[in-house]
C-alpha positions in Angstrom: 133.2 215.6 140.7 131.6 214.2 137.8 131.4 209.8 137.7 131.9 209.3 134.2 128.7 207.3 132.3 129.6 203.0 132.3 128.2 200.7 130.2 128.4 197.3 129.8 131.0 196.3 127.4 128.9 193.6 125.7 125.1 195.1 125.3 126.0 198.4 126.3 123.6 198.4 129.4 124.4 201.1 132.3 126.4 199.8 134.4 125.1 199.6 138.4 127.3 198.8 141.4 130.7 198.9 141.9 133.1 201.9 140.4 134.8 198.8 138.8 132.2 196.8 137.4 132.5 196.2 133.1 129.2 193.7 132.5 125.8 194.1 133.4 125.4 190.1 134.6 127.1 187.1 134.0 125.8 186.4 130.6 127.8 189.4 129.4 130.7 188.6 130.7 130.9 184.8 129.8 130.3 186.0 126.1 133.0 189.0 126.4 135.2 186.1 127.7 134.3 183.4 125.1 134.7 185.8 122.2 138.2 186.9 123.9 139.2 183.2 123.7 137.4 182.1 120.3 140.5 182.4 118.5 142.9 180.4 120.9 140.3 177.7 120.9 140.3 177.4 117.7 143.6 176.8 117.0 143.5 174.0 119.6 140.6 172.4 118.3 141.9 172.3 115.0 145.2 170.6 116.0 143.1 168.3 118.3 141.5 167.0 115.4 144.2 166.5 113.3 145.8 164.4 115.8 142.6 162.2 116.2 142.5 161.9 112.5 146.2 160.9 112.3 145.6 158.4 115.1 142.3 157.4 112.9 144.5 156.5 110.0 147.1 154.9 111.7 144.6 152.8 113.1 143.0 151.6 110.2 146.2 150.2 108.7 146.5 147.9 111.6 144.8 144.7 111.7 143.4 143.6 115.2 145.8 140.5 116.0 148.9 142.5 114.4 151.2 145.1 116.5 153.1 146.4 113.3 152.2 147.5 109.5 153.8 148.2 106.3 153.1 151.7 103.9 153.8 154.5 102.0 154.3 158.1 102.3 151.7 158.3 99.4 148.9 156.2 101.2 149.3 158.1 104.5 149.0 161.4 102.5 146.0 160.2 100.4 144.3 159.8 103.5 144.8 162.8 104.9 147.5 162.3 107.1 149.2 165.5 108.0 153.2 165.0 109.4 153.6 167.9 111.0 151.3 167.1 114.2 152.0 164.1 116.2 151.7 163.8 120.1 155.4 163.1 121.1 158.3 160.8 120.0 160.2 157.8 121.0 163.8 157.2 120.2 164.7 153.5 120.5 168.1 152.1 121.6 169.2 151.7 117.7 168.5 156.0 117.3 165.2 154.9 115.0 162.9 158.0 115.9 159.2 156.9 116.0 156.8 159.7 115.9 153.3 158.9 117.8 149.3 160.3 117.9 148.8 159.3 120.9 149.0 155.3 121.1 149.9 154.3 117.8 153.4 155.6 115.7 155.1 155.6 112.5 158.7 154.9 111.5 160.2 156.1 108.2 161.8 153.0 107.1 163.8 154.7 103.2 162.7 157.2 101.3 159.1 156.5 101.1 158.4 153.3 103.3 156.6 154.1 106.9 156.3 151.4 110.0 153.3 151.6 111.4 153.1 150.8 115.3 150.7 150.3 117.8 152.2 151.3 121.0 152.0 149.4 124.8 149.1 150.3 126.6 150.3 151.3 130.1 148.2 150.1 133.3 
């Protein structure tokens, strides 16, 4: 019986060791692993910080001592808010469906008026 020829499937070193072995040493395999994952790590990267930038902007159109804020659908977008990703919603006893990054939300309040909200901090 012939043992067919194994090489390691990152730097294409022979293989030593077990019959099942597919890397030479742990560097290989971490990188086979990372490069398997790049792509799905991307995607959540991406979204992560699209989030943090759409709690950034939200932010900055609160004042310190205030809770609450007035805008527009056009300020929010000219500063590169993005309304497709927020972290989760709250719908208050009224129906009003506040969508939130993370500890501060907006309200559509019309066609093109927002409420911005800085949300209770839990302990």
């Amino acid at each position: 019986m012939i043992i067919p020829f194994k090489e390691c499937r990152v730097c294409g070193k022979p293989l030593k060791g077990r019959s099942d072995k597919k890397f030479c040493n742990d560097y290989c395999r971490n990188v086979y692993n990372n490069q398997a994952k790049a792509v799905d790590n991307n995607i959540i990267r991406n979204i992560n910080n699209a989030l943090k930038k759409n709690r950034q902007i939200l932010a900055s159109l609160i004042d310190n001592e205030q809770q609450i804020a007035r805008t527009n659908r056009e300020k929010l977008s000219h500063l590169g808010f993005q309304f497709k990703w927020h972290t989760h919603a709250y719908t208050n006893q009224k129906g009003a469906t506040y969508f939130f990054c993370y500890d501060y939300g907006y309200l559509q309040t019309g066609r093109d008026g927002y409420l911005v909200v800085k949300g209770k901090q839990s302990k």
